[in-house]
C-alpha positions in Angstrom: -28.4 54.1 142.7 -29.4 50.8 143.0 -27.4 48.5 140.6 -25.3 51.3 139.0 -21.6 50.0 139.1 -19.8 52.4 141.3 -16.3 52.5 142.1 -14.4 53.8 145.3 -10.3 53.4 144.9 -8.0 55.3 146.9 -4.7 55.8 145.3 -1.6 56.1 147.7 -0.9 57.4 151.3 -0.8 60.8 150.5 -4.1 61.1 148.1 -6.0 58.6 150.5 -5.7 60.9 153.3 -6.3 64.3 150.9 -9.4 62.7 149.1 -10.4 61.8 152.7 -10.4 64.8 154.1 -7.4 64.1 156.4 -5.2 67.3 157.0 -1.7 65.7 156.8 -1.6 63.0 154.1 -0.3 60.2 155.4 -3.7 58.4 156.7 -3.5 54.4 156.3 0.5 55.1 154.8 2.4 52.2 155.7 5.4 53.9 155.8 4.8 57.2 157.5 2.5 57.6 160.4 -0.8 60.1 160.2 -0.3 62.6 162.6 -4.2 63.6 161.9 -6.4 63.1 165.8 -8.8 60.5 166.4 -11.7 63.3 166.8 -10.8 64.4 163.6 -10.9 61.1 161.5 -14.0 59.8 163.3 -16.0 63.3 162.0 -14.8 62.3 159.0 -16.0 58.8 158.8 -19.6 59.9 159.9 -19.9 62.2 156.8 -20.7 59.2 154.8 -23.7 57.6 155.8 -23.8 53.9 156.6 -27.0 53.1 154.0 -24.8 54.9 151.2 -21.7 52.6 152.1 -24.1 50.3 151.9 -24.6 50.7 148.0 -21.2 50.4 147.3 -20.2 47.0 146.7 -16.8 47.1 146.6 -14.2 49.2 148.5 -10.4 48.9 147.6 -7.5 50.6 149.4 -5.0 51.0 147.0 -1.8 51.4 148.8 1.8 52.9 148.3 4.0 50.6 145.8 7.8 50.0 146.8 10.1 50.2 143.9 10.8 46.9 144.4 7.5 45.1 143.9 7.3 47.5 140.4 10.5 46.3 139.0 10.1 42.7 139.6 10.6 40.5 136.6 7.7 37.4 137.4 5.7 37.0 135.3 1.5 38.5 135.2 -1.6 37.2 134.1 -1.9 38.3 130.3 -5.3 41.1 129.7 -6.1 38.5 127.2 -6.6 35.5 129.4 -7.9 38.0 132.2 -10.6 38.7 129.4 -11.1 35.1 128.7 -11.8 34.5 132.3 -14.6 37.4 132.3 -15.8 36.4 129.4 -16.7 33.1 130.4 -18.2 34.4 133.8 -20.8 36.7 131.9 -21.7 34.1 129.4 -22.2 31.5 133.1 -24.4 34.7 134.2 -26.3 35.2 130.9 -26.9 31.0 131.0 -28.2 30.9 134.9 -30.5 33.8 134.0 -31.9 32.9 130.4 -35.8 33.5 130.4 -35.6 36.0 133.1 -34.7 40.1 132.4 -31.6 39.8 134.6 -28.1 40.1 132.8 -25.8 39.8 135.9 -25.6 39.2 139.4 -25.5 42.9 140.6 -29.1 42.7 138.8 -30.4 39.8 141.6 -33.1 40.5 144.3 -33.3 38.8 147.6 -35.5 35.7 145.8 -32.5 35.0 143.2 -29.8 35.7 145.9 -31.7 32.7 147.7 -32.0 31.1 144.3 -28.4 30.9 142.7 -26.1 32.2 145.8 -25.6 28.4 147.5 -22.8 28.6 150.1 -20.9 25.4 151.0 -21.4 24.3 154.9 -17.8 26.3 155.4 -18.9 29.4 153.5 -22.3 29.5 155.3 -20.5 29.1 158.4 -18.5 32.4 157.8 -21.0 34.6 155.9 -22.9 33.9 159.5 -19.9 34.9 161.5 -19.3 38.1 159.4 -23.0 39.2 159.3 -23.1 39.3 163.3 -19.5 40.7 163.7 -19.6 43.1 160.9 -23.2 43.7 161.9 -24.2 43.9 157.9 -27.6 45.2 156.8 -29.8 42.8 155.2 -28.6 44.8 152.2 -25.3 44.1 152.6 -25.6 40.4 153.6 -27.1 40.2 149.7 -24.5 42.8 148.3 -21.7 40.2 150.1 -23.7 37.2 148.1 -23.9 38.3 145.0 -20.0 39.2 145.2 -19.6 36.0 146.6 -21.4 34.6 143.6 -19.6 36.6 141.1 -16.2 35.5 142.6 -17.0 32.2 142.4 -18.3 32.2 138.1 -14.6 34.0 137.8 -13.1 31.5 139.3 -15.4 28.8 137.2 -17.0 27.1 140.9 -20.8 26.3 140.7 -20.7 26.6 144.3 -20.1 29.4 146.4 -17.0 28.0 148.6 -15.6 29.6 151.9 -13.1 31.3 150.2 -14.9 33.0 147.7 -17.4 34.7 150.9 -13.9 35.6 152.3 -13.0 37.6 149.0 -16.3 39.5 148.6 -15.9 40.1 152.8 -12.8 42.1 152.4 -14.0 44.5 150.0 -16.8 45.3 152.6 -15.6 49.2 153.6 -13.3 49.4 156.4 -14.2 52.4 159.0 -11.5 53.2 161.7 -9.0 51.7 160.3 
């Protein structure tokens, strides 16, 4: 499973509380409370072992869109220039790798995580705060990196700065919400 993309999206209240096992539908709905028992989401949650969240690197709730936000009339970043900009990231990863047989990032081991993952003092200083909160696994801490990292060639920084660690942080899976 290692280094197979893998994507977990939950779409709206209702489907995020179906897909989730949750009996009424409404788990994590900002608009309509879940009326599901403590008991019975905490079972849930312990289905899903912590070593295969683990392998997931990135976790996005995807919740219920007010009309309002949907009909809006400002302006979106174009496919074409969001291409451009992941264009230019792969062709940063193919350049930081060239003479090795990594491709990407997600392909990096612990040695090239300590390699080409550089954190600025500020980003260090909460990737340490977030490891001992968060309690990551060693595999995690890299998995959190190498987002890090991968946020930061989309974005077109060298560095890794504070606010790319934040990013990558927040798609870390949220249990007991």
């Amino acid at each position: 499973m290692e280094g197979i993309p893998f994507r977990s999206v939950s779409r709206g209240s209702y489907y995020n509380c179906y897909l989730h096992g949750y009996l009424c539908g409404f788990y994590g709905d900002p608009v309509k409370e879940c009326s599901c028992s403590a008991t019975a989401i905490a079972r849930y949650q312990k289905r899903i072992s912590g070593p295969l969240l683990d392998r997931i690197d990135i976790h996005v709730e995807v919740p219920r869109v007010d009309y309002e936000k949907l009909a809006e009339k400002r302006q979106a970043e174009t496919s074409a220039s969001i291409r451009a900009r992941v264009q230019a990231a792969r062709e940063r990863q193919l350049e930081r790798f060239k003479g090795s047989k990594l491709t990407c990032n997600a392909e990096m081991g612990p040695n090239e995580v300590r390699a080409f993952c550089q954190t600025d003092p500020s980003g260090e200083k909460l990737l340490k705060a977030a490891t001992q909160q968060l309690h990551l696994s060693a595999r995690a801490y890299h998995r959190v990196l190498k987002l890090a990292r991968t946020i930061a060639d989309l974005a077109g920084s060298e560095m890794i700065m504070a606010n790319h660690v934040a990013e990558a942080i927040q798609y870390r899976p949220r249990m007991g919400m």
